[in-house]
C-alpha positions as CSV (number, residue, x, y, z in Angstrom):
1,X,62.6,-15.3,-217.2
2,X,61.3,-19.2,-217.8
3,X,63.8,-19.8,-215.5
4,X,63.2,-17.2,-212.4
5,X,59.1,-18.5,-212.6
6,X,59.9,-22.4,-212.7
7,X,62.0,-21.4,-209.5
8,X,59.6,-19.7,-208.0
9,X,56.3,-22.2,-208.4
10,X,59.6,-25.2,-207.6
11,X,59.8,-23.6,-204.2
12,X,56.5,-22.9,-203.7
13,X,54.7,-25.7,-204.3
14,X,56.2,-27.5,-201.2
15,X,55.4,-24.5,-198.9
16,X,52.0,-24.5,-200.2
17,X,51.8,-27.9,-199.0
18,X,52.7,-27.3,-195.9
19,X,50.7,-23.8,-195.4
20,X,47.7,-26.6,-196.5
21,X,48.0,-29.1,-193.7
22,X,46.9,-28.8,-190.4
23,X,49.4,-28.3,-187.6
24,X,49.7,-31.2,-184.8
25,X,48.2,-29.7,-181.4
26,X,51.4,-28.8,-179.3
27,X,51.0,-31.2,-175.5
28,X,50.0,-29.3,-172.8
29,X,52.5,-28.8,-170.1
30,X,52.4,-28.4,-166.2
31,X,54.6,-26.1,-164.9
32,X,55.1,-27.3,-161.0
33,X,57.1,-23.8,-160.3
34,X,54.1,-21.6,-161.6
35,X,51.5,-24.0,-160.4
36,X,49.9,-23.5,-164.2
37,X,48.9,-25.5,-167.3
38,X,50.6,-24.3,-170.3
39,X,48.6,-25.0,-173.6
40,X,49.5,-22.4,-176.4
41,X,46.8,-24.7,-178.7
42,X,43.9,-24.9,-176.6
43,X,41.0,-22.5,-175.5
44,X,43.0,-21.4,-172.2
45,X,46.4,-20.7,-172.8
46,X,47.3,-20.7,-169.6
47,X,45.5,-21.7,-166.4
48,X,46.5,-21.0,-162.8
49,X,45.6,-23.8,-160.6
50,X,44.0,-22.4,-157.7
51,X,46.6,-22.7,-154.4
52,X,44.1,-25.6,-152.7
53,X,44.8,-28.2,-155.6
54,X,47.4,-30.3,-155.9
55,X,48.6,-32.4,-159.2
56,X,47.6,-35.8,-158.2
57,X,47.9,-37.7,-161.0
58,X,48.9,-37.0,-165.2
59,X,47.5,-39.5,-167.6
60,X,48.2,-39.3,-171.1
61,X,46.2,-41.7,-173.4
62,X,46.0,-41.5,-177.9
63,X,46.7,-38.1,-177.8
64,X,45.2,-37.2,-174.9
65,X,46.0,-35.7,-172.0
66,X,44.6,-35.5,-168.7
67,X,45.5,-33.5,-165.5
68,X,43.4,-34.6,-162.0
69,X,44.2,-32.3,-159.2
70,X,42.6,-32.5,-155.7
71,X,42.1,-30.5,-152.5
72,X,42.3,-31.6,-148.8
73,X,38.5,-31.5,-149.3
74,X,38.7,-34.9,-151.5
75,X,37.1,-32.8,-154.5
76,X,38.3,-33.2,-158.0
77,X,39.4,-30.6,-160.5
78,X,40.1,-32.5,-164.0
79,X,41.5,-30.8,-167.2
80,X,41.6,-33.2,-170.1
81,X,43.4,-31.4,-173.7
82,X,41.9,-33.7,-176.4
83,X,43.9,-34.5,-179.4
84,X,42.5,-32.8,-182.7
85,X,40.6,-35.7,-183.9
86,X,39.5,-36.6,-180.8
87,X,38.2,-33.5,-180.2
88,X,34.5,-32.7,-179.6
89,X,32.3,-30.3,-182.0
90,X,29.7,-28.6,-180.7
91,X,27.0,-30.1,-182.3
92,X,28.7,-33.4,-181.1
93,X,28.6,-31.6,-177.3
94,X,25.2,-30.2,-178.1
95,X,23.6,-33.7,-178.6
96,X,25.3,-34.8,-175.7
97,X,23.1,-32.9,-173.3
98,X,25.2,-29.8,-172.6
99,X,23.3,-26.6,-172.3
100,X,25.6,-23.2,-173.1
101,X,26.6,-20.0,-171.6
102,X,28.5,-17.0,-173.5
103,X,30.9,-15.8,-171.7
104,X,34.0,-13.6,-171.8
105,X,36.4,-16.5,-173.0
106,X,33.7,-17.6,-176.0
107,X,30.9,-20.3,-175.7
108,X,31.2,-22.7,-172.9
109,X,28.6,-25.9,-172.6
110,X,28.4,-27.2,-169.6
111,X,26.2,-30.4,-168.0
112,X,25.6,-31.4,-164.2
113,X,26.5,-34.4,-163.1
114,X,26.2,-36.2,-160.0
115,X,26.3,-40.5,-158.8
116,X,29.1,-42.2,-157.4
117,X,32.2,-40.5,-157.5
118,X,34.1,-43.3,-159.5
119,X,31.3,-43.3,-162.3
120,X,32.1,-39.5,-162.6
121,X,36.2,-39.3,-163.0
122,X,39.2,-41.1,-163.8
123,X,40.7,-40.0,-160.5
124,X,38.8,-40.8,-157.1
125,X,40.9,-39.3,-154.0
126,X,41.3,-41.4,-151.5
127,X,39.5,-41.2,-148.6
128,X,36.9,-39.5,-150.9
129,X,33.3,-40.4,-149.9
130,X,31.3,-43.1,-152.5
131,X,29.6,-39.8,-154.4
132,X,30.1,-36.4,-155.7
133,X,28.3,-34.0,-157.1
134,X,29.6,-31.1,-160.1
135,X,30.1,-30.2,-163.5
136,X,31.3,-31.2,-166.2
137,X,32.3,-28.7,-169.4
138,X,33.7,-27.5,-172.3
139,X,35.2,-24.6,-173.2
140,X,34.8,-24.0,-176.9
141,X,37.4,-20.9,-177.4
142,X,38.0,-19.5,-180.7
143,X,37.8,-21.8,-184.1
144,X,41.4,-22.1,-184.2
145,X,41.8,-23.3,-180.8
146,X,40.9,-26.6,-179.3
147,X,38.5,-27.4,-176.6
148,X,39.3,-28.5,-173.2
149,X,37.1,-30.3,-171.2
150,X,36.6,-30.1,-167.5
151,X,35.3,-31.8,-164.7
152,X,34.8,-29.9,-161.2
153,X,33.4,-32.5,-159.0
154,X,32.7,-32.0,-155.1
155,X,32.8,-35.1,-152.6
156,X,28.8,-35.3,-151.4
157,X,27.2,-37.8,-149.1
158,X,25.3,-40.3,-150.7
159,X,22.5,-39.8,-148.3
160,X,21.7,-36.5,-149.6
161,X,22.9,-36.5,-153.4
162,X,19.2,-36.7,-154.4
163,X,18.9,-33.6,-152.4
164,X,21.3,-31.7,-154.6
165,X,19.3,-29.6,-156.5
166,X,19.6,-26.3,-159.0
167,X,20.8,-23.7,-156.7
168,X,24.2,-26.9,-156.1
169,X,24.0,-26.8,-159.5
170,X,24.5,-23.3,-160.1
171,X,27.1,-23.0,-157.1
172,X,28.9,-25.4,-158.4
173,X,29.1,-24.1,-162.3
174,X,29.9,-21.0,-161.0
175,X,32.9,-22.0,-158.5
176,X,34.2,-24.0,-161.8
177,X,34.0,-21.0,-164.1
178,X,36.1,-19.2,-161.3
179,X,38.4,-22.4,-161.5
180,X,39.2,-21.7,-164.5
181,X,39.4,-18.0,-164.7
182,X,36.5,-17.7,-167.1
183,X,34.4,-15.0,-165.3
């Protein structure tokens, strides 16, 4: 019997271990033939990237990874899949400046944003004009998910981006919550 228990706490004790630690996050994947971003880890499991965007670039950086699609419009649609401990909180996102919305996926924050394009995003298409104007958020999902962030940012005229006011605002949020399937 001393035998059958120091066999059973011997095997155990290393699956305990394991049970204990946390899991690395599994890297998102893009799946050209589905035209989809594949993230069993993250709030969105899967995303369908709307028809109009295109993959135009991949960056992958400590852990992180980035996706910046783009439209014949020059406007930018970035997913970024953070690495666990690069990952924001909320209260990190909350001090940050976001305001939230609950919505059918969980709690997303979300925070306008508009300047010159390349101050905005990584990825500026060409031809794009000098600004843009959009959105940038975070979609919380459930505590054992991870967060992605994304940007949805429109190409604007710099002659009028100090006329883009709260209704562009709330277009704009609104087109990127359809963007990401979310209402």
């Amino acid at each position: 019997m001393k035998k059958l228990l120091f066999l059973a706490v011997a095997i155990l004790l290393p699956l305990a271990g394991c049970v204990s630690s946390p899991k690395p996050l599994s890297m998102p994947l893009y799946d050209r033939s589905a035209h989809a971003i594949l993230a069993d880890d993250y709030a969105i499991k899967r995303l369908y990237v709307p028809e109009s965007f295109s993959l135009a670039e991949r960056q992958k950086f400590q852990g992180i990874i980035g996706f910046h699609f783009s439209d014949q419009d020059k406007n930018v649609f970035d997913l970024v899949y953070p690495a666990s401990e690069t990952a924001p909180t909320a209260d990190s996102v909350k001090t940050s400046g976001y305001e939230a919305d609950q919505l059918k996926g969980g709690k997303v924050y979300y925070r306008p944003h508009r300047g010159l394009y390349s101050d905005l995003v990584a990825f500026v298409p060409d031809g794009a004009k000098a600004c843009a104007a959009g959105v940038g958020l975070v979609i919380m999902g459930k505590k054992t998910d991870a967060p992605i962030i994304a940007v949805y940012m429109k190409n604007w005229s710099c002659d009028s981006i100090d006329d883009f006011g709260e209704f562009q605002q709330n277009k704009l949020k609104n087109e990127a919550y359809e963007l990401l399937e979310l209402k």
